[in-house]
Residue, then its C-alpha position, 0 to 999 in steps of 0.5 A: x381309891x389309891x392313896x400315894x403317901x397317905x393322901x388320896x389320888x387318882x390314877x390318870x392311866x398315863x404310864x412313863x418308862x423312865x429308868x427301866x422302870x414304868x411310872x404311873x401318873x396320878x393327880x393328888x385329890x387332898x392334902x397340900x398338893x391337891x390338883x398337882x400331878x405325881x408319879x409313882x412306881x406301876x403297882x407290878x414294878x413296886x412289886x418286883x423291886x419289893x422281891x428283889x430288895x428281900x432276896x438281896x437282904x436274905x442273901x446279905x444275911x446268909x453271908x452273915x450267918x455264913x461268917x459267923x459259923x466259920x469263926x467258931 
């Protein structure tokens, strides 16, 4: 079972392309929005944008460290 913001989903299968990125389409099955439709990033897309948001953070904080030791 898939869960998209703390409530139940099921996937549909559709996949959309938007932004460069692929969106996967499934229908709440609890909650206030149950029977409507939603998108969400594909599992694989989620996954990257993850990597790259902490190798940007680690190369943030290299900058950081790199600033510091040169104001010693």
């Amino acid at each position: 079972m898939e869960y998209f913001q703390g409530f139940k989903v099921k996937l549909t299968g559709k996949i959309v392309k938007f932004n460069n990125r692929n969106w996967q389409e499934f229908v709440y099955l609890e909650g206030p929005k149950a029977g409507q439709t939603g998108v969400a990033p594909t599992h694989e897309d989620a996954e990257r944008d993850g990597k790259r948001r902490r190798r940007e953070w680690q190369d943030q904080q290299d900058g950081f460290r790199h600033l510091r030791e040169n104001q010693k």
